[in-house]
N, C-alpha and C positions, 0 to 999 in steps of 0.2 A: 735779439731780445725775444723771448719766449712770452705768446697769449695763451695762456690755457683756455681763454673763457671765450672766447670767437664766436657767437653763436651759428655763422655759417659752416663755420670745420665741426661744430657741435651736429649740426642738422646732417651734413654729410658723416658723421660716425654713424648713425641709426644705419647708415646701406654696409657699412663696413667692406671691407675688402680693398678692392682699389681706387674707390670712390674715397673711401677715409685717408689712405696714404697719399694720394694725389692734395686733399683736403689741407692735410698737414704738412707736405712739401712746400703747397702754392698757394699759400694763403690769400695771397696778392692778387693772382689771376680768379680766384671767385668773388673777390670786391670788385676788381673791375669789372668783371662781366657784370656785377650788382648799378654800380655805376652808370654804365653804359643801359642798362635796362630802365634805372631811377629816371635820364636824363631821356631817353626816347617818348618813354610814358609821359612826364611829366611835361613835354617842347608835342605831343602830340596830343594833349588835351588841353594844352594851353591854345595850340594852333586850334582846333574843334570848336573852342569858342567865343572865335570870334564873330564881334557884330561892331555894327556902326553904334553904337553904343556902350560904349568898353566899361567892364564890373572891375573892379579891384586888383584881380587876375590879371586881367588882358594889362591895366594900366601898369602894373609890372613889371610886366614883361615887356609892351614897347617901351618903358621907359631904360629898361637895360637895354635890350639891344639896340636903340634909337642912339643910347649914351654911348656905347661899344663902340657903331659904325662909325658916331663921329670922330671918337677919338681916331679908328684908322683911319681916316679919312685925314684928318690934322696931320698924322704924322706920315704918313706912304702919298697921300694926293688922293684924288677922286680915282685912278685908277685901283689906289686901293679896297673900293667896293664890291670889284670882282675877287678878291680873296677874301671875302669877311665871314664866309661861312667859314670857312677851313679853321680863319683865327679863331673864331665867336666858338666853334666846338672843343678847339684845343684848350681856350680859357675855361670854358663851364665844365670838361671833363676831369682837367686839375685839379679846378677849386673842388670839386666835388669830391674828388678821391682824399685832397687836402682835409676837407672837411670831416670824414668818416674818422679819422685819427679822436677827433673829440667827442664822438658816441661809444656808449659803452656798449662791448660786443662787437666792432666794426675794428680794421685793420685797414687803414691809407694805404692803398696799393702804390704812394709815390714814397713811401718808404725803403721799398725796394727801388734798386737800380736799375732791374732789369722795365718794370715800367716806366722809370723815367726816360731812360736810354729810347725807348720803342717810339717813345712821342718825340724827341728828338730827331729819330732814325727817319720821319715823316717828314718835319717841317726843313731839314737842312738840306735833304736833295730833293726837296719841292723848290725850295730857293733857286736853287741851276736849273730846274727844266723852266722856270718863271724866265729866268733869262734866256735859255733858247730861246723860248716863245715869244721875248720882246725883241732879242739882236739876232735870232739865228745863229748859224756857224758863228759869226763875229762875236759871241758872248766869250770866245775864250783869251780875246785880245785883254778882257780882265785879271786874267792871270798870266801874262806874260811880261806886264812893265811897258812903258810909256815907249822904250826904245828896242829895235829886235834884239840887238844886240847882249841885254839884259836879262833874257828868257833864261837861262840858265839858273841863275841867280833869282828870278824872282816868280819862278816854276815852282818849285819845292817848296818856296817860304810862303807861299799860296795855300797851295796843298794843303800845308802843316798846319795854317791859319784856320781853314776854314774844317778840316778834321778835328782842330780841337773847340770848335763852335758845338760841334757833338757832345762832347766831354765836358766842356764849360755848360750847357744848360739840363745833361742828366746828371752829372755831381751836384751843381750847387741845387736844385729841388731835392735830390735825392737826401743830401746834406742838412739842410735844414729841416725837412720834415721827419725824417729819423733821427737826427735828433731833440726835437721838440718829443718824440714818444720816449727817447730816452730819457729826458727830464721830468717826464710825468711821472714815468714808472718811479725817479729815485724820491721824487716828492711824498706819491703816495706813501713808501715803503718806511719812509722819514716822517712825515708829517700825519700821513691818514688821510682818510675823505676827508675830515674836517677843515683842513685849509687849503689845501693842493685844491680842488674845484674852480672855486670862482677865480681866482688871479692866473690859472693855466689857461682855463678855460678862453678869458679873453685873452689872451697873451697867443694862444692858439689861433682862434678865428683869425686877429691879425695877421698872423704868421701865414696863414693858409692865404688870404684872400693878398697879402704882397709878394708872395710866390708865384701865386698864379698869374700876376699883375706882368709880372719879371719877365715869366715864359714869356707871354702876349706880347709884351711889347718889344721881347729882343726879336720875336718872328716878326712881329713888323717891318722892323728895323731892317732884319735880316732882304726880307722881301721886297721890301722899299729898294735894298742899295743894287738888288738882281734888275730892279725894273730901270733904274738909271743908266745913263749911256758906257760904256768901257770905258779907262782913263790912263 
C-alpha cells in the first residue's frame, strides 16, 4: 500500500539523494527509529521525575507498569520479575509502532514483516538461553520426549514447533495491523474523512492495544514454559 504523504520520507526528500531513496524503500525503519526515540525520551523524563510525591505523570506510569509486572507475575511466577523489562519494552514498543498507524503522516512499522519478524527474532531465542540458564546442558531433555528412545521422532516435531512460534507471532501482528491500514485506506477512498475517522479510529486503538496484549503475553507464556522443569 502506497503513503504518499509520510511526513518523515517527506522531511528526508529535502536531502535527496540516498537519504530519500532509502526514505522511500524503509519507510518502516524510520518509524521505528521514531519509536524507539518517542519511547526513550518519553520512560526518561518520566523516570527524572520522580518524587515521593507522584504528579499525574509519575501516577501513570507506576500504575502501568505496577499493572504489567503484576500480570507477569500471575502468569510466569515471581521469577518472572526478572524478565519484565525485556517484556514491559516489547509491549510499549508494539503498542507504539501499533499506534502511529492511526496519526496522520506516520507509517506502523509492524505493518511490515520484516519489523515484526526482528521482535520475534529477540524474544524466541531469548526463550532457550532462559532455559539454559535455569536447567543447563539438561534444557535439551525438552526436546527429545519423555523416553530416549523417541528422540528421533520427537527432535524435528520440536524444532518445527518452536520455529514456527517465529512465524505465528510476526504474521499474525504483521497480519492484522496491515491490514487494519488496508481498511482505512478503502474506507477513506469510499466513504471520505467524513465517516471513516471515528468508527476506524476506535476500531484501531483496540486493534493496536490487543495485539500488543497477544505478543506480551505469548512471550510470557513462551518464557514461563523455558523456566519450568523438562518433561
Amino acid at each position: 500500500m502506497e503513503h504518499p504523504h509520510l511526513f518523515l520520507v517527506l522531511l528526508f526528500d529535502l536531502f535527496g539523494g540516498k537519504a530519500a531513496d532509502f526514505a522511500h524503500h524503509y519507510p518502516h525503519v524510520l518509524y521505528t527509529w521514531l519509536a524507539m526515540g518517542m519511547l526513550i525520551v518519553l520512560m526518561g523524563l518520566g523516570a527524572k521525575g520522580v518524587s515521593m510525591i507522584p504528579g499525574k505523570g509519575q501516577n501513570f506510569l507506576e500504575l502501568m507498569i505496577n499493572g504489567m509486572e503484576d500480570f507477569v507475575v500471575d502468569v510466569a511466577g515471581e521469577e518472572g520479575r526478572r524478565f519484565f523489562p525485556i517484556l514491559a519494552t516489547v509491549f510499549l514498543y508494539i503498542l507504539t509502532c501499533n499506534l502511529f498507524g492511526l496519526i496522520p503522516g506516520f507509517y506502523p512499522p509492524t505493518a511490515t514483516v520484516n519489523t515484526t519478524a526482528s521482535v520475534a527474532l529477540v524474544v524466541v531465542p531469548l526463550t532457550h538461553i532462559i532455559g539454559i540458564m535455569y536447567h543447563g546442558p539438561g534444557y535439551i531433555k525438552h526436546f527429545l520426549g519423555p523416553v530416549w528412545w523417541m528422540a528421533p521422532l520427537i527432535l524435528p516435531i520440536e524444532l518445527i514447533g518452536h520455529t514456527a512460534r517465529i512465524l505465528s507471532l510476526s504474521i499474525r501482528l504483521f497480519g492484522n495491523i496491515a491490514g487494519h491500514e488496508l481498511v482505512v485506506g478503502i474506507l477513506f477512498l469510499l466513504a471520505g474523512a467524513f465517516f471513516a475517522p471515528a468508527p476506524i479510529m476506535a476500531l484501531g486503538i483496540f486493534v493496536s492495544v490487543v495485539q500488543a496484549f497477544v505478543f506480551f503475553l505469548l512471550s510470557i507464556m513462551y518464557f514461563a514454559g523455558s523456566m519450568e522443569h523438562a518433561h
